[in-house]
C-alpha positions in Angstrom: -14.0 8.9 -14.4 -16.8 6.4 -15.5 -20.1 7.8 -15.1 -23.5 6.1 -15.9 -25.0 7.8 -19.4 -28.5 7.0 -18.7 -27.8 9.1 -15.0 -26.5 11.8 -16.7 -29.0 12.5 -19.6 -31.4 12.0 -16.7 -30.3 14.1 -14.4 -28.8 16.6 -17.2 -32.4 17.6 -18.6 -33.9 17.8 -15.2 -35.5 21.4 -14.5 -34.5 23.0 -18.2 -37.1 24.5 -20.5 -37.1 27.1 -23.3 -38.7 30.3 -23.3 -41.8 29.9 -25.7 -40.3 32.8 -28.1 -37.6 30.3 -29.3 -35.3 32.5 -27.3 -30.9 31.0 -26.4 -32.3 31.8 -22.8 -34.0 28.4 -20.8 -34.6 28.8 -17.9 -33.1 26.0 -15.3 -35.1 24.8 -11.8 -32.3 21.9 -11.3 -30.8 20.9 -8.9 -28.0 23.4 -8.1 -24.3 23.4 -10.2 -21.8 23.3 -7.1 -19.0 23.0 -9.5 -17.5 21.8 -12.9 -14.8 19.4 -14.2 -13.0 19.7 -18.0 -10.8 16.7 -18.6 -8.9 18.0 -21.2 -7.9 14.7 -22.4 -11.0 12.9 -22.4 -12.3 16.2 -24.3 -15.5 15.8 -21.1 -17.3 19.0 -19.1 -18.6 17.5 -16.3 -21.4 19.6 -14.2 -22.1 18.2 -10.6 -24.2 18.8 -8.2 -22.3 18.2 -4.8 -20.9 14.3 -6.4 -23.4 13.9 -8.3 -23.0 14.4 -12.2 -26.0 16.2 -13.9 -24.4 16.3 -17.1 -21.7 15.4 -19.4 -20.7 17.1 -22.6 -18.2 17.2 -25.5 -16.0 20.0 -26.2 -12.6 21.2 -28.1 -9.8 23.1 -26.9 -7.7 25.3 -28.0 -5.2 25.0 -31.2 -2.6 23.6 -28.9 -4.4 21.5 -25.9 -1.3 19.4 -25.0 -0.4 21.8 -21.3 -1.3 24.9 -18.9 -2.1 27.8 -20.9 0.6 30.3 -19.8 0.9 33.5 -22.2 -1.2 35.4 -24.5 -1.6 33.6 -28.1 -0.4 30.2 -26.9 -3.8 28.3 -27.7 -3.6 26.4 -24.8 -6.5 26.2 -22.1 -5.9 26.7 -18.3 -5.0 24.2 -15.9 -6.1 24.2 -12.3 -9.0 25.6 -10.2 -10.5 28.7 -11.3 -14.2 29.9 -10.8 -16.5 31.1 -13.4 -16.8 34.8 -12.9 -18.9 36.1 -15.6 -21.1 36.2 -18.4 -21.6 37.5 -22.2 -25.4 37.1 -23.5 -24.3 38.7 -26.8 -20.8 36.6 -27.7 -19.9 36.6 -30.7 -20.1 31.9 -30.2 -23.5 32.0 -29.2 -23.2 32.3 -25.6 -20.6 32.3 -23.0 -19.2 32.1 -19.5 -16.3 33.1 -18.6 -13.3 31.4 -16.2 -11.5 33.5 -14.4 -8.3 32.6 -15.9 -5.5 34.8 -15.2 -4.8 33.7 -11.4 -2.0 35.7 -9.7 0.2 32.6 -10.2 -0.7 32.6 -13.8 0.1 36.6 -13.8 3.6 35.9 -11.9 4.4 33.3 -14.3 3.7 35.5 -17.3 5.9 38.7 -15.6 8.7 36.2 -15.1 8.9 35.4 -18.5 8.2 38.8 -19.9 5.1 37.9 -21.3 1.1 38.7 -20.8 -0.3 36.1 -19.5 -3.6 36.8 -21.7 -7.4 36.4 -20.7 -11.0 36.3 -21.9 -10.9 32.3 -21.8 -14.7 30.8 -21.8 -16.7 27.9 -22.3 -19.0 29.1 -25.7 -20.8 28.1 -28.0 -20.0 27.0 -32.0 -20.3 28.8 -34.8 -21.2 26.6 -37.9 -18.1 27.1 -39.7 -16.4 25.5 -36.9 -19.0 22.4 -36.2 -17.0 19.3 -36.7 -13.8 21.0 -36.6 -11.1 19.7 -33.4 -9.4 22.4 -31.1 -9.7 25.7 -33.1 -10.2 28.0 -30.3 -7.6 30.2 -28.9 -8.2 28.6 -25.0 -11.6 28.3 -25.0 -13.6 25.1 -24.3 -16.0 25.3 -27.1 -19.6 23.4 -26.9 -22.4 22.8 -29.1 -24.8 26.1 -29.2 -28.3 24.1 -27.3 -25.2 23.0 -25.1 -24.4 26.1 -23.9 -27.9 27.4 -23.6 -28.1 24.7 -21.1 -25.0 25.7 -19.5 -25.6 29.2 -19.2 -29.0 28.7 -17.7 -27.5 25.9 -15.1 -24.5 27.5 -14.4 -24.3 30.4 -11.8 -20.8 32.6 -11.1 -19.2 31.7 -8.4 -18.9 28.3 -9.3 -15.7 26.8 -9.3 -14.5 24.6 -12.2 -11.8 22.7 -11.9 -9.7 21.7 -15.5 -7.0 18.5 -15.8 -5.0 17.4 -18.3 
């Protein structure tokens, strides 16, 4: 997926703008985020509005990226379509939103193999001990902190995101 930079930063900073108190909460007037894409690979969130692509952004994975998260402690991230069902204004990485990994196919998987299948897997922010570092979370996908301000605010739940390989 090949996607125009100079669309994207324009696109991407359309409708965002801080709260005058310095506050992590912008508020967003954007055109709407109909879903999300993580290539795992390409290490690339894409946000989109219907096929358009209103922003692009760098993240890092878990401590073991290579496959579909499938129990508790396995530092992979999820595979598949999933839909971002919450949010946590006071994480302890800034901000985050949460995916709404386990699925019931996830959960079967995990029973089959006698194993929890785990949870609490977000896109957050970075603290500064980890800044530079590559694929130290536990499953997250892990963005720059102004990044996820900008998420957070563009992002609703409900939104689907969608995560390859």
């Amino acid at each position: 997926m090949n996607i125009s930079r100079r669309a994207l930063v324009a696109g991407g900073l359309l409708g965002l703008a801080g709260c005058s108190s310095g506050s992590k909460f912008l508020e967003y007037n954007g055109p709407t985020v109909t879903s999300l894409i993580a290539l795992k690979s390409q290490r690339q969130l894409l946000l989109f509005n219907g096929q358009t692509a209103l922003k692009a952004l760098r993240f890092e994975l878990g401590f073991a990226p290579v496959g579909h998260k499938q129990v508790k402690g396995d530092g992979k991230t999820p595979e598949g379509q999933y839909w971002i069902d919450r949010r946590n204004p006071n994480s302890a990485y800034h901000l985050s939103i949460g995916i709404s990994y386990p699925n019931d196919r996830d959960r079967a998987r995990a029973h089959e193999m006698g194993r929890d299948p785990g949870g609490d897997i977000f896109i957050h922010g970075t603290p500064t001990e980890m800044v530079g570092k590559r694929d130290w979370t536990a499953g997250c996908v892990a963005i720059q902190n102004d990044e996820i301000e900008e998420v957070y605010a563009m992002v609703n739940d409900g939104t689907p995101i969608f995560l390859y390989a």
